[in-house]
C-alpha positions in Angstrom: 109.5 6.9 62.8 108.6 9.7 60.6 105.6 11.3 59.4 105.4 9.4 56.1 105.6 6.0 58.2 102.8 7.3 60.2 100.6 8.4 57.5 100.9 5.0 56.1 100.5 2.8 59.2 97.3 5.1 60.3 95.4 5.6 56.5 96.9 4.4 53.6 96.5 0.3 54.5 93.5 -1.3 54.1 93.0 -2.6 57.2 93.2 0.9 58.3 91.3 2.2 55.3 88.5 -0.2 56.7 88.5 0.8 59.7 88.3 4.2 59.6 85.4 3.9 56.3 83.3 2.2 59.2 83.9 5.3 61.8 83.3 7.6 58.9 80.0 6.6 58.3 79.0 5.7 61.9 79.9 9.5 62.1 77.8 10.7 59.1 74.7 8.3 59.8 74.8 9.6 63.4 74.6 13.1 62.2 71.4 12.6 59.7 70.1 10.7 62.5 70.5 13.5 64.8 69.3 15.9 62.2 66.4 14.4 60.6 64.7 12.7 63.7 62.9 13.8 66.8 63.9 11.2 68.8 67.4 9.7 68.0 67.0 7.6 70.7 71.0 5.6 71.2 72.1 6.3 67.7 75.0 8.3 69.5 76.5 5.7 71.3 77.5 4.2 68.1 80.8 6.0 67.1 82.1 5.7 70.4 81.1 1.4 70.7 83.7 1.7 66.8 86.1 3.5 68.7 86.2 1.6 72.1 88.3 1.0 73.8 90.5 4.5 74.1 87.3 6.6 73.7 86.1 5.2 76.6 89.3 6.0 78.0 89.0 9.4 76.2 85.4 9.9 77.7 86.6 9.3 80.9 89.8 11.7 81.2 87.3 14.5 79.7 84.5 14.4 81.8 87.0 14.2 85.2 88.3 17.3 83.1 84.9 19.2 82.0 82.0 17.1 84.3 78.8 16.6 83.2 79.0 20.1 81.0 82.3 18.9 78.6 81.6 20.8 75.5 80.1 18.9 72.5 83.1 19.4 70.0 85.7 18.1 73.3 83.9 15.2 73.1 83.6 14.4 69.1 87.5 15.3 69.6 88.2 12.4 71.8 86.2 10.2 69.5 88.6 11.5 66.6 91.8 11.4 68.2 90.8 7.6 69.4 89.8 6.3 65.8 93.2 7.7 64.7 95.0 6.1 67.5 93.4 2.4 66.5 93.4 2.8 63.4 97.5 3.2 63.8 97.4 -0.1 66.0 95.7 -1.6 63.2 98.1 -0.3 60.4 101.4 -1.5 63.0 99.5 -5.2 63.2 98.4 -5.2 59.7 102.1 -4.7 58.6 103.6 -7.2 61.3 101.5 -9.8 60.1 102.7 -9.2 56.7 106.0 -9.9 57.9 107.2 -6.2 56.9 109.6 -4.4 59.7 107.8 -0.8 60.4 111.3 1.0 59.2 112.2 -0.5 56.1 110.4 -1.2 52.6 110.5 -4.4 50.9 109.7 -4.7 47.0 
């Protein structure tokens, strides 16, 4: 599998495209939440509820790894690296369904 196969599984479908428009802007509403309000209350929880179930994994491995004290931006990295890893499972079932095999392209 190469890096052009990837790209395509992980972004350029629409399932995937979907998918990661809805992590997007759990992302960017979190952030004006968090910027604009006094108390955000939960709002945070939501990019990782889009991401579950391997940023739940992800949260777990980093705080046995950093405790209670992980670092902010170790954190939004695990919620990154976990929407690119579904939205790649995504891309592979989108394309199975379509009855396409991942190495070859059909006109």
């Amino acid at each position: 599998m190469n890096a052009r196969t990837l790209l395509r599984l992980t972004v350029t479908n629409p399932a995937s495209a979907i998918y990661l428009g809805l992590v997007g802007a759990s992302v960017v509403f979190t952030g004006v939440v968090l910027l604009t309000s006094s108390d955000p209350g939960f709002v945070g929880v939501w990019p990782v509820f889009f991401t579950a179930p391997t940023s739940l994994l992800a949260m777990g491995i980093i705080g046995a790894v950093g405790g209670i004290e992980a670092p902010m931006w170790l954190l939004a990295a695990g919620i990154v690296v976990s929407a690119l890893l579904q939205s790649l499972a995504l891309g592979a079932a989108y394309e199975a369904l379509r009855g396409r095999r991942l190495g070859g392209r059909t006109a």
